[in-house]
C-alpha positions in Angstrom: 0.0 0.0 0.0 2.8 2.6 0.9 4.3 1.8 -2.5 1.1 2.8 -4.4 1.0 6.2 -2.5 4.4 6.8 -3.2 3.6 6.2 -6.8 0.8 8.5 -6.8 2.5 11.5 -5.0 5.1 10.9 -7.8 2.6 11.0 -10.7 1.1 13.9 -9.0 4.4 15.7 -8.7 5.5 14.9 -12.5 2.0 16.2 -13.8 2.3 19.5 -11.4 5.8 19.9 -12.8 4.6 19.4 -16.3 1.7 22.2 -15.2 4.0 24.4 -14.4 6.2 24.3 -17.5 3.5 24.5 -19.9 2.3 27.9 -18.0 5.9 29.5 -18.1 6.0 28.4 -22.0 2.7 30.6 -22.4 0.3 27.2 -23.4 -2.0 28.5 -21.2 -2.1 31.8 -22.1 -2.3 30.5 -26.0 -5.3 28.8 -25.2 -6.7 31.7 -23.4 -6.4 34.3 -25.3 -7.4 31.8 -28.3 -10.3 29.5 -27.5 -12.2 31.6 -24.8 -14.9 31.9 -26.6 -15.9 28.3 -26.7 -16.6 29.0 -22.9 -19.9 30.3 -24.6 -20.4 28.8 -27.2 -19.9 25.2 -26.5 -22.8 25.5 -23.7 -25.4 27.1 -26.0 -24.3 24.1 -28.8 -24.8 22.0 -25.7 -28.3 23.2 -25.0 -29.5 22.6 -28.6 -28.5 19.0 -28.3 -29.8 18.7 -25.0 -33.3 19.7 -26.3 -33.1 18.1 -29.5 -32.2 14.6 -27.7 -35.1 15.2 -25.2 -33.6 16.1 -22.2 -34.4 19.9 -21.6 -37.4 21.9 -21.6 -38.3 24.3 -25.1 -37.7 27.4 -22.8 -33.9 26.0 -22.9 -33.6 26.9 -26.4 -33.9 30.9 -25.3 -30.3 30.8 -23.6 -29.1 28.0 -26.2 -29.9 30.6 -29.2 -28.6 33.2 -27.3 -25.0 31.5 -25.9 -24.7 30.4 -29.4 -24.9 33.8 -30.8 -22.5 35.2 -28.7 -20.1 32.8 -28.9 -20.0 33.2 -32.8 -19.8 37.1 -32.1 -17.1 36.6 -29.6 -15.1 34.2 -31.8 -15.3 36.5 -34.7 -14.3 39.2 -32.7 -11.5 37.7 -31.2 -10.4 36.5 -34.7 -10.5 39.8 -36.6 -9.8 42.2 -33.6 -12.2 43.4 -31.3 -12.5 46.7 -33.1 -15.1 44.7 -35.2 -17.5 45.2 -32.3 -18.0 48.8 -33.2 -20.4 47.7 -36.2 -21.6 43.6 -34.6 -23.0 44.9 -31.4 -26.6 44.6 -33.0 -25.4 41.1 -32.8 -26.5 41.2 -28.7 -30.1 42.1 -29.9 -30.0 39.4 -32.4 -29.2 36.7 -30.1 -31.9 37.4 -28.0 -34.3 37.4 -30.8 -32.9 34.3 -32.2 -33.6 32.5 -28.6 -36.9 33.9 -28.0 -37.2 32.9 -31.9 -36.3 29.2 -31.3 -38.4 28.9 -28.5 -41.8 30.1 -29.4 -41.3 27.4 -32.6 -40.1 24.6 -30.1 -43.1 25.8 -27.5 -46.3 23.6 -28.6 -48.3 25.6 -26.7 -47.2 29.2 -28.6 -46.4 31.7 -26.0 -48.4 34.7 -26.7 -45.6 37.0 -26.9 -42.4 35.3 -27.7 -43.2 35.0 -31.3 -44.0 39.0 -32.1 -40.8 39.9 -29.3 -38.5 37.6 -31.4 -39.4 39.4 -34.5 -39.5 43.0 -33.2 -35.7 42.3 -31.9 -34.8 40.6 -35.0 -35.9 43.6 -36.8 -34.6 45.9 -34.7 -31.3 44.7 -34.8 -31.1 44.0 -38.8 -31.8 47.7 -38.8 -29.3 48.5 -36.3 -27.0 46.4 -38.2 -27.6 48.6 -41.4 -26.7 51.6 -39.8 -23.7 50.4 -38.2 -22.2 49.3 -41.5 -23.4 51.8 -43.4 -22.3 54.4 -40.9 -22.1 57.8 -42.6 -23.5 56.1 -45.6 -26.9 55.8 -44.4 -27.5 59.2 -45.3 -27.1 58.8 -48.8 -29.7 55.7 -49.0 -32.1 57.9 -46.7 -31.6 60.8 -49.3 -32.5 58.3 -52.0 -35.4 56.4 -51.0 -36.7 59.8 -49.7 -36.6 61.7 -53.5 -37.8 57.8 -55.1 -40.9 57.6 -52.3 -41.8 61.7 -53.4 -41.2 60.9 -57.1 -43.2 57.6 -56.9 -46.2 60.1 -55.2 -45.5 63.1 -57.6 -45.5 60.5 -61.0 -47.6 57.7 -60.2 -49.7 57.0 -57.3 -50.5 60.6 -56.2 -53.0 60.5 -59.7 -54.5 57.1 -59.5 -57.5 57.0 -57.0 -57.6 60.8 -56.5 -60.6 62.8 -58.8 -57.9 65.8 -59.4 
């Protein structure tokens, strides 16, 4: 018996010392810095499968959509350079929609509110999302649609239905 303990303090030992070499090397930092963002997403994927095998409840699929969502974001973002999230924070909206989304199609029962929620978010943030890349830009396709909805009054629907 004294020779298994001494064998496990000595494995123990050899992996601590092989702990502690990896962290001066930076693997640990690597990984960090790296793969953090499978901290979120690999729950939300986990969540999906969870439902889809029968485990969870429907309402599971509102953080699942929403884990999964960020964890794209996040991964993108820490891919590209988190100055990306100047123009993908509509992305946070869209998550949420996309969870409330899943949901009130997994619910049999159809929540009242989940479904018209989902869609108000989702819509919100698509338009958030064109203004964010379009930035300064936005003005122009304003400007546009503004003189084709006036011309479209002034040429062809402003005469038909009116006794003028």
């Amino acid at each position: 018996m004294r020779m298994r303990n001494e064998k496990a303090i000595g494995l123990f030992i050899v992996v601590a010392g092989i702990i502690i070499l990896l962290g001066k090397f930076g693997v640990f930092g690597f990984i960090g810095r790296n793969f953090w963002p499978l901290l979120i997403l690999l729950p939300g994927i986990a969540l999906h499968a969870l439902y889809y095998a029968r485990i969870s409840p429907s309402w599971s699929l509102v953080p699942a959509g929403i884990l999964t969502v960020y964890g794209v974001l996040f991964s993108i973002t820490n891919t590209w350079g988190a100055g990306l999230m100047s123009r993908l924070w509509p992305a946070f909206l869209l998550g949420i929609a996309i969870g409330l989304l899943e949901y009130a199609m997994a619910e049999r029962r159809r929540p009242e509110f989940v479904l018209p929620a989902a869609l108000i978010l989702g819509a919100v943030s698509i338009i958030l999302f064109g203004f964010t890349l379009l930035q300064t830009g936005i003005i122009y396709v304003l400007a546009v649609l503004l003189i084709l909805g006036g011309a479209w009054l002034l040429l062809g629907r402003g005469r038909q239905g009116r006794g003028w």
